[in-house]
N, C-alpha and C positions, 0 to 999 in steps of 0.2 A: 211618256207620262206614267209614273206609278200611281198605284191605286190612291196611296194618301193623300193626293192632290186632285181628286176629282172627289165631290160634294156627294154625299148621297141624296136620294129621291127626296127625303123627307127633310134634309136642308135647303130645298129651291126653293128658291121666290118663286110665287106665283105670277103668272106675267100680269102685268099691271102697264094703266096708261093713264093719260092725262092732257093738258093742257095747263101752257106756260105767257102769258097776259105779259106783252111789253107795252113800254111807256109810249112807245110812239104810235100804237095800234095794231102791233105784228101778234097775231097768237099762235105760238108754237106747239104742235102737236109730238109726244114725247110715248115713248115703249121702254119698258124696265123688264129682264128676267135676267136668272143667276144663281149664281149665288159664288163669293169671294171677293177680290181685289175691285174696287169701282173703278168701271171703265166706262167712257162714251164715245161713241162713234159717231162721226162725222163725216156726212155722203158728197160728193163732187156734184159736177154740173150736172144737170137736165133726168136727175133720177132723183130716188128717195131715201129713206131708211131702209126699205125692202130690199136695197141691194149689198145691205150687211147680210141678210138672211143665213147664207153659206159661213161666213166666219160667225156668227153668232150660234150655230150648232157648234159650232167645233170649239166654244167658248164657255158655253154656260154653265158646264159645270165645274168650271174653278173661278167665272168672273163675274158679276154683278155689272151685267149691261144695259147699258140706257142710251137706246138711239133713240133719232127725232127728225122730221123733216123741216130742213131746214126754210126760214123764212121767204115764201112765194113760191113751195114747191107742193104738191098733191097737197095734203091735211091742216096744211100750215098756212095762215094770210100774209100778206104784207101789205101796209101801206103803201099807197101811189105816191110816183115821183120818184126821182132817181134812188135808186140803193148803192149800198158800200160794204165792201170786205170789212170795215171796223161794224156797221149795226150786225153784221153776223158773228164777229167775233162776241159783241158784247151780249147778242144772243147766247151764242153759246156758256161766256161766265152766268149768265141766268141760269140759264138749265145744270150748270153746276150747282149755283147755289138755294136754286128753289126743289130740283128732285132728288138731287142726290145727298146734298149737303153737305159738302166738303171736299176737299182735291182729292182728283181724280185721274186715272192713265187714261191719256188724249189719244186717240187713233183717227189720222183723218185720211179721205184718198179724195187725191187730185184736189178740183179748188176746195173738198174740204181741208185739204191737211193743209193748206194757204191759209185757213180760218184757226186751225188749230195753231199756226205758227204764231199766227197775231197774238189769240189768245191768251199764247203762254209768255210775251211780249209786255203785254197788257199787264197779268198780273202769273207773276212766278207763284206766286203762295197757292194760288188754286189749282197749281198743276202735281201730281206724282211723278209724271214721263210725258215722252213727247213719243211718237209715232208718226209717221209722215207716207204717203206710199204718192210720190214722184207729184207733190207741187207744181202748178204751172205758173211759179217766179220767175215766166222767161225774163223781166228787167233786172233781174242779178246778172245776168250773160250781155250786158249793152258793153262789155269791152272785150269779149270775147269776137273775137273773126269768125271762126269754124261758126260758132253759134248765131251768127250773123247767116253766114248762107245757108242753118235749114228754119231759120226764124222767118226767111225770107217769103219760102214757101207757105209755112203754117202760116204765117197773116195772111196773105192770099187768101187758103183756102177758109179761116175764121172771116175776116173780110166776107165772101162767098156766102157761107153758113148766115151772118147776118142780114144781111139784105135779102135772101131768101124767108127769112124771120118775118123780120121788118116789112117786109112788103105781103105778110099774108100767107106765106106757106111755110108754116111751123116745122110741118112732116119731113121736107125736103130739106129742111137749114137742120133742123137734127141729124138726119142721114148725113148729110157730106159733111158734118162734124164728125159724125161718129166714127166715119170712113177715114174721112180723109186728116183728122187732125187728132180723135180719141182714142181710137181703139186699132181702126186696120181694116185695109179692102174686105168686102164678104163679113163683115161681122153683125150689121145688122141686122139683117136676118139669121146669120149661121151660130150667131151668137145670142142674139137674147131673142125672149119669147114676145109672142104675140102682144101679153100685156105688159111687157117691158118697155117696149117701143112705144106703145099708148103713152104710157107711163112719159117717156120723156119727148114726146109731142108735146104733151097736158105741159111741160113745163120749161118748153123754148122760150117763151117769153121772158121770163126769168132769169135764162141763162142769157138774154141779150142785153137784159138790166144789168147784169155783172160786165159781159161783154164792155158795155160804153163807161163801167169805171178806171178811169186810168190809175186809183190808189190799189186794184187788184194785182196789176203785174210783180210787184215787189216788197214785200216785210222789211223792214228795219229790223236786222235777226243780232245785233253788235249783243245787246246786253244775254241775250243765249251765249254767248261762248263760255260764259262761265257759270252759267245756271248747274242749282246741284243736283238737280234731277235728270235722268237717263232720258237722253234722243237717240233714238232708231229711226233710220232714212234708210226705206226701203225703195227699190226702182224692178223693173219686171225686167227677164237677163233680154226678153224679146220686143220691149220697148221702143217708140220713136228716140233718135240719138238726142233729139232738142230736152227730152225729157229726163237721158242718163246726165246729160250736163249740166242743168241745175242739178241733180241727185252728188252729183260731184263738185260743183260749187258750193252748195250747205256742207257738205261733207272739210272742204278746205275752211269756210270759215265756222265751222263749228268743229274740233277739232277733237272734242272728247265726243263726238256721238257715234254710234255702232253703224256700221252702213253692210247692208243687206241685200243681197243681191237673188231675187226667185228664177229658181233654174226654167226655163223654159215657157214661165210666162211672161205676159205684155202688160198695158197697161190697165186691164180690170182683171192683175192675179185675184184680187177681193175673191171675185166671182167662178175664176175657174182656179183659183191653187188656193182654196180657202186652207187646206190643212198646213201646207209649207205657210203660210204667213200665220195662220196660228201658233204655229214652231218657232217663228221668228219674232214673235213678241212676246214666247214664253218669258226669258230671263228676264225682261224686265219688267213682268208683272211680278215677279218673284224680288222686286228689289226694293 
């Protein structure tokens, strides 16, 4: 990165925040700094905005970012009764067009970049680019075999993860997620901190709300293949395989998007390769 493309001190936004009033009672709670390209990030299950933290330093001084927790997570409410991958998508075009005002480069990880994928589904006009870092669209893969035997397993262990929920122990349905289907043996503790873990205790419940929607496994991604805005599908090189294979199924039916591959991490590079995925979304904030 040369000097020209990094903001000096005295063009940054001040970090600024707010709150986002949906129709149906959800109030989103929303973070702005930067300064450049408008980007909004978009956090996966059972965490928050705070786990942009790492790529938002390595960002803010060529982007104008605006993350948010998304509906039912830490700062944010939701409405009682079941939820959907479309009220978060339609969250998310809010938060488009009430903080930022105007289209935007999309970055989501895990079931965000499922929300990001709707969104841009939803309404092309409000997107610049698409970002994705490894979707869990396991229902793209229902005709794949291979994908069938480690699908097998992760329901199992999701299965597991919710009924530990469900029946009252939040703590323990987070961990043998985190373990066993998010991230990787030893990472709950070896990996995040103390208030991290809080953090997605405070928000299993949420993730079991998405859990029991069946419109979350799969996007209708047809009208993407020829949208004119740049997709980057990123996957971690140390990934679960169920997770390189959709990265590789969007990649087939999406056949102009850039697919990205982070050397030697897994599925929260966000957190630990925040620079190499800032690298990897350089070109297309530039486009």
């Amino acid at each position: 990165m040369n000097e020209a493309t990094i903001a000096k001190d005295s063009d940054m936004r001040a970090p600024v925040s707010g709150t986002v009033d949906r129709a149906d009672g959800a109030q989103l709670r929303w973070w702005r700094t930067g300064h450049g390209e408008p980007v909004v990030l978009v956090h996966g299950s059972f965490d928050d905005h705070q786990s942009w933290s790492p790529l938002v330093s390595q960002l803010s001084g060529r982007a104008d970012l605006t993350s948010y927790d998304r509906r039912g997570h830490s700062a944010s409410s939701e409405p009682r009764g079941q939820g959907s991958i479309r009220a978060d998508a339609e969250d998310l075009l809010s938060v488009l067009d009430t903080v930022v005002g105007g289209p935007a480069h999309l970055v989501g990880h895990s079931y965000g970049a499922s929300v990001v994928l709707l969104a841009a589904v939803l309404r092309r006009d409000a997107v610049r680019s698409v970002a994705v870092y490894e979707p869990p669209l396991y229902g793209l893969l229902d005709h794949n075999p291979v994908a069938k035997v480690f699908g097998a397993e992760t329901g199992v262990w999701m299965a597991h993860a919710a009924e530990l929920i469900r029946s009252g122990n939040p703590g323990q349905g987070a961990r043998v997620y985190v373990e066993k289907v998010g991230i990787g043996k030893g990472s709950w503790e070896g990996l995040f901190t103390r208030e991290q873990r809080m953090t997605m205790v405070s928000n299993a419940y949420t993730w079991l709300d998405q859990y029991n929607d069946p419109s979350g496994r799969s996007v209708d991604i047809g009208t993407l293949s020829w949208a004119r805005f740049p997709i980057t599908l990123v996957a971690g090189e140390r990934s679960w395989e169920l997770n390189k294979l959709v990265i590789s199924e969007l990649a087939e039916r999406l056949p102009l998007a850039r697919n990205v591959t982070l050397p030697g991490a897994g599925h929260a590079g966000h957190l630990t390769h925040p620079a190499e995925l800032a690298a990897a979304l350089a070109p297309q904030l530039r486009a």
